[in-house]
C-alpha positions in Angstrom: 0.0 0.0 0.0 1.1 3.6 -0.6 1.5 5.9 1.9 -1.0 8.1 2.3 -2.2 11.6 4.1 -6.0 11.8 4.7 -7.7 15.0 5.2 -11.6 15.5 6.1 -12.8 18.4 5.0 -15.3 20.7 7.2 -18.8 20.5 5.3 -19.7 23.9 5.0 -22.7 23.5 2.0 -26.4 23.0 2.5 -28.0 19.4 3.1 -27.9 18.6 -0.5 -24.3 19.1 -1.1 -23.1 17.0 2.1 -21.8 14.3 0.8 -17.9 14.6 1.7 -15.2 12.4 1.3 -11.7 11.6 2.7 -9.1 13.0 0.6 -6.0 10.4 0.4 -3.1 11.9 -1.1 -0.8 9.3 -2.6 2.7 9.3 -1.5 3.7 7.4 -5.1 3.2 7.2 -8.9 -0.9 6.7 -8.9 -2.1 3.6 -10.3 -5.5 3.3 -9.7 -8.4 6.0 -9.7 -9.8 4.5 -6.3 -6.3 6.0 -4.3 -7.9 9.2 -3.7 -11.6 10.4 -3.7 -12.7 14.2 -3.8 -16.1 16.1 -2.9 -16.9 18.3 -6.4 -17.4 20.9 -3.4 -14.7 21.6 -2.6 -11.0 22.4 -4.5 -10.0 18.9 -3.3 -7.7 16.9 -6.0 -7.9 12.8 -7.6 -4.8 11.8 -9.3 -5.3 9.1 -11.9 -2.0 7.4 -13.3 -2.3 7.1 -17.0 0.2 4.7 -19.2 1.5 6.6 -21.9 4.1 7.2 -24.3 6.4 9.4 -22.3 10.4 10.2 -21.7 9.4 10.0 -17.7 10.8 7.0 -16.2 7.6 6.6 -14.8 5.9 5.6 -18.0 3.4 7.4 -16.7 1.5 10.8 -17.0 -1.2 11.3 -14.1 -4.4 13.3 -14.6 -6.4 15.3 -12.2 -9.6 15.9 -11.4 -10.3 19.1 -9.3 -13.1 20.5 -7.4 -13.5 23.7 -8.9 -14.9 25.4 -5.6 -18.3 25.2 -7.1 -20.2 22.3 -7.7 -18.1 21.5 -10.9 -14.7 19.1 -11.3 -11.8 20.4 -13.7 -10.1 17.7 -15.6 -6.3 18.3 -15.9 -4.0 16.8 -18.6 -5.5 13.9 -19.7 -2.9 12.0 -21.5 -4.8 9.2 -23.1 -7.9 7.1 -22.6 -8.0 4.4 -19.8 -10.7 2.3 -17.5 -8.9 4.1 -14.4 -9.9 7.6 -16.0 -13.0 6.4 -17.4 -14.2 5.5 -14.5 -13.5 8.5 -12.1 -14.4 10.9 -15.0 -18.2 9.6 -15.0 -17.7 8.9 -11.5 -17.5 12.8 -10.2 -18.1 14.1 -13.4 -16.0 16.6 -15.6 -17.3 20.3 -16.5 -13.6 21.9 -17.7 -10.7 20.2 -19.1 -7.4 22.3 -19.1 -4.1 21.6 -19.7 -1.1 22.2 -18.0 1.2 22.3 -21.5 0.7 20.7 -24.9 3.4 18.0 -25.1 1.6 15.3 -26.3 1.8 12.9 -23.1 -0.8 15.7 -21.5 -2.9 16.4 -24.6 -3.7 12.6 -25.6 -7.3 12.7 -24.7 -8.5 16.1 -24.3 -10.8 15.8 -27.6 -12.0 12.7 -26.6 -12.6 13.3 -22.6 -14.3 17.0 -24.0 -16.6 14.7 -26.8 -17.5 12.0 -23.7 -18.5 14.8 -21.0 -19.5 17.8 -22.9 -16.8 19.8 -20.6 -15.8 23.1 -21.4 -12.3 23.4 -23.1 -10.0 26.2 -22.2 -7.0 27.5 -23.4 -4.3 29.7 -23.0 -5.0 33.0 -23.7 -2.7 33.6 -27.2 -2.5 30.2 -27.6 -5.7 28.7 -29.2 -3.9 27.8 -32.4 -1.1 25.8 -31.1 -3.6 24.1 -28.6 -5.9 22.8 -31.3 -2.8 21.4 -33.3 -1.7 19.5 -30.3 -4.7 18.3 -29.0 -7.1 18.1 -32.7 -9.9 20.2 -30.8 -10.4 24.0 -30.5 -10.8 26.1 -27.0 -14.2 26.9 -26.2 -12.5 29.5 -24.1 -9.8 31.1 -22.8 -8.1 31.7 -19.2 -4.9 34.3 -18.2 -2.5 33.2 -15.7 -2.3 35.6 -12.5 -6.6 35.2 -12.5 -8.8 32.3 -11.5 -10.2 29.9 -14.3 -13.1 31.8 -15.2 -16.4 30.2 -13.4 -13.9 28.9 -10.8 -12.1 29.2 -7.6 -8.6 27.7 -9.0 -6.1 30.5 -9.7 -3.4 29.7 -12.8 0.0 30.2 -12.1 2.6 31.6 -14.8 5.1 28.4 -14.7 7.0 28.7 -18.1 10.5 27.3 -19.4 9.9 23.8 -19.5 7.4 25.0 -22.6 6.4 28.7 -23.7 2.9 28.4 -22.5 3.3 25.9 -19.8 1.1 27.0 -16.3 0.2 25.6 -13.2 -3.3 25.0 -10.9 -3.5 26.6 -7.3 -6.2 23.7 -5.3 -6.9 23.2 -1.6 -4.5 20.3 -2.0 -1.3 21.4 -3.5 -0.4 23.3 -6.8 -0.9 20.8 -10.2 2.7 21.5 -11.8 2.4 19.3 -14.8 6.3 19.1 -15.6 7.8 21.7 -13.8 9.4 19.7 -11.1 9.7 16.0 -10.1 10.4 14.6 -6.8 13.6 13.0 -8.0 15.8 13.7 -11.0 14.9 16.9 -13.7 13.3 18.0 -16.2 14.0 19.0 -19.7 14.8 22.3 -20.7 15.7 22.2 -24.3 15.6 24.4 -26.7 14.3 25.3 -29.0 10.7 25.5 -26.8 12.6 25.6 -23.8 13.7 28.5 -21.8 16.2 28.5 -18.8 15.6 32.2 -17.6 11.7 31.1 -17.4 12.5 27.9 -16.3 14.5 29.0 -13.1 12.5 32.4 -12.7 9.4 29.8 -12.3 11.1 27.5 -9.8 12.1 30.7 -7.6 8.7 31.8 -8.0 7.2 28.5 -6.6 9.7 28.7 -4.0 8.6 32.4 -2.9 4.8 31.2 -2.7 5.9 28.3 -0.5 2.7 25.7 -1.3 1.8 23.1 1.3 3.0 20.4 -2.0 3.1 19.9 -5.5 1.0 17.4 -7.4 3.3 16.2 -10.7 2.3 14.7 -13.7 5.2 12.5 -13.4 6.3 11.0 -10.3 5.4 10.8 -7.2 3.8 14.3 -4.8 6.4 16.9 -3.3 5.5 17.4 0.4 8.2 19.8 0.6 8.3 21.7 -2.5 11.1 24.3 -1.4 13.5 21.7 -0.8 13.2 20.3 -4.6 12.7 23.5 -6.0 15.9 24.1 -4.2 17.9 21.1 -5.4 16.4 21.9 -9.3 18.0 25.2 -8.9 21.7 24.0 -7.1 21.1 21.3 -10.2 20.6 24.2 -13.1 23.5 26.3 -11.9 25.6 23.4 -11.6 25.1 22.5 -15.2 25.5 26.2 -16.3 28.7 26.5 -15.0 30.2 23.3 -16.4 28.8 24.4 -19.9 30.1 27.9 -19.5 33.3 26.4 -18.6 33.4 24.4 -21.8 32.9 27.6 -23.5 35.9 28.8 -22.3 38.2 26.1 -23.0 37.2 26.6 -26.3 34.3 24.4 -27.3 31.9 26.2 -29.5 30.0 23.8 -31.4 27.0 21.9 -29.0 28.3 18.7 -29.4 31.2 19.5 -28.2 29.9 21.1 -25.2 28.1 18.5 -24.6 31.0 16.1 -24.1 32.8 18.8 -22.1 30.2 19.7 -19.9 28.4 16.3 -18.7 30.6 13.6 -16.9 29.0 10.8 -17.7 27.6 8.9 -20.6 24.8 10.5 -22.5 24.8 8.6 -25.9 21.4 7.5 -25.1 19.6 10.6 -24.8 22.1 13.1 -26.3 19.4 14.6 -28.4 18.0 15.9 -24.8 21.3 16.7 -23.5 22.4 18.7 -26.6 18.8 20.5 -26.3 19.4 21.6 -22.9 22.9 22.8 -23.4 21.9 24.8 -26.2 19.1 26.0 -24.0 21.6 27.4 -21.1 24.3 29.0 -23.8 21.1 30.7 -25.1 20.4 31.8 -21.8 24.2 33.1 -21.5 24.2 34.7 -24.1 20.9 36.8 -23.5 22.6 37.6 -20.1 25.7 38.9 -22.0 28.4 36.2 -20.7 28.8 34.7 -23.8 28.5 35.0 -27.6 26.0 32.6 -29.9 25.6 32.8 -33.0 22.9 29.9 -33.4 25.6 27.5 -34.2 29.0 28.1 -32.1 29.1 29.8 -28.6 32.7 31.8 -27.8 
């Protein structure tokens, strides 16, 4: 069994909206819809593990269902279809789907989870067109980070880097961070959709707002989200300052950089590793402590 944290929530509604549940927080990866329940009355969160094709180790991206504050549940990057999902979608019902970012292990089933419950679909304010390529449906609306979701009680964060667009979900149970951080190991940052100064500008601003945890799409939840926003920072600067040191001994060209700036092997996910250390020389060089030319760094 997983470990688990188990809140009851005070029923503060009328007779006909008493029906609360205990809230059980998995500790791991979720496998099963049944490890945590939620009231739709309150901002209360179930995390759904979905199998999909992914670069986590996990094999995994996990969906959330939120109680928006109102009577309505908010669907959160539903990667693909499965019985797990199926089941706690008609279960408590879906009224929004969102999306953290469109990388296509979040995106899988938006069309089809939107087709099944008739769920409003919302986007990204300025980014309707690239939503509707990655997920083959268009936004019925629109949401801007800094306010609530419209119709709800759930604030969206501004979490880019890790993608232009990327955002997070503020709940009664921890902030949904799709793939900003990850109880153990990191996340990509590669260029050319990745950004380093938004990247650690985000983790520093998640740090500043100190939430209670962080609910992942991959992994496991953070119950002490400073600390690993901490160790993702001490992790970026570390890698920074081996790839500005490559620089100076004279390696321009990425791949090169690459082999100067990581100690071990990374034949078997170079691509990532040459998109990350093209994304901190960009990030150098907008900070004016190097020169890139889109090809060679000096």
């Amino acid at each position: 069994m997983p470990a688990t944290t188990c809140r009851t929530h005070e029923n503060r509604f009328t007779a006909s909206h008493t029906e609360w549940r205990c809230v059980r927080i998995s500790q791991q990866s979720p496998s099963r819809a049944d490890t945590v329940a939620v009231s739709p009355f309150s901002r209360s969160v179930v995390r759904v593990g979905v199998e999909v094709e992914t670069r986590a180790p996990t094999g995994q991206t996990t969906a959330h269902l939120v109680g928006t504050g109102r009577g309505e549940t908010l669907l959160v990057d539903p990667a693909d279809r499965s019985d797990s999902l199926d089941t706690a979608v008609d279960e408590h019902g879906v009224e929004h789907v969102a999306v953290t970012h469109h990388h296509p292990d979040h995106v899988g089933a938006v069309a089809a989870y939107a087709e099944r419950t008739g769920a409003t679909v919302w986007a990204r304010t300025g980014r309707a067109g690239p939503f509707q390529s990655a997920t083959g449906v268009a936004p019925d609306r629109e949401f801007q980070p800094g306010q609530r979701l419209p119709g709800t009680e759930i604030p969206v964060v501004d979490t880019p880097g890790h993608t232009p667009e990327h955002v997070a979900f503020v709940t009664g149970d921890g902030w949904l961070t799709g793939d900003l951080a990850v109880a153990e190991g990191s996340v990509v940052v590669g260029a050319p959709e990745g950004d380093m100064r938004a990247y650690l500008s985000s983790l520093r601003r998640v740090h500043a707002s100190n939430p209670a945890r962080l609910l992942p799409a991959h992994g496991p939840v953070i119950d002490d989200p400073r600390a690993v926003c901490e160790r993702l920072l001490r992790h970026r600067r570390h890698r920074e300052r081996r790839v500005l040191a490559a620089v100076r001994d004279g390696h321009e060209r990425p791949d090169a950089i690459v082999r100067a700036a990581y100690d071990k092997n990374v034949s078997e996910v170079f691509g990532l590793a040459r998109a990350t250390v093209i994304a901190h020389v960009e990030k150098l060089a907008v900070e004016g402590r190097l020169a890139w030319n889109g090809e060679r760094a000096q």
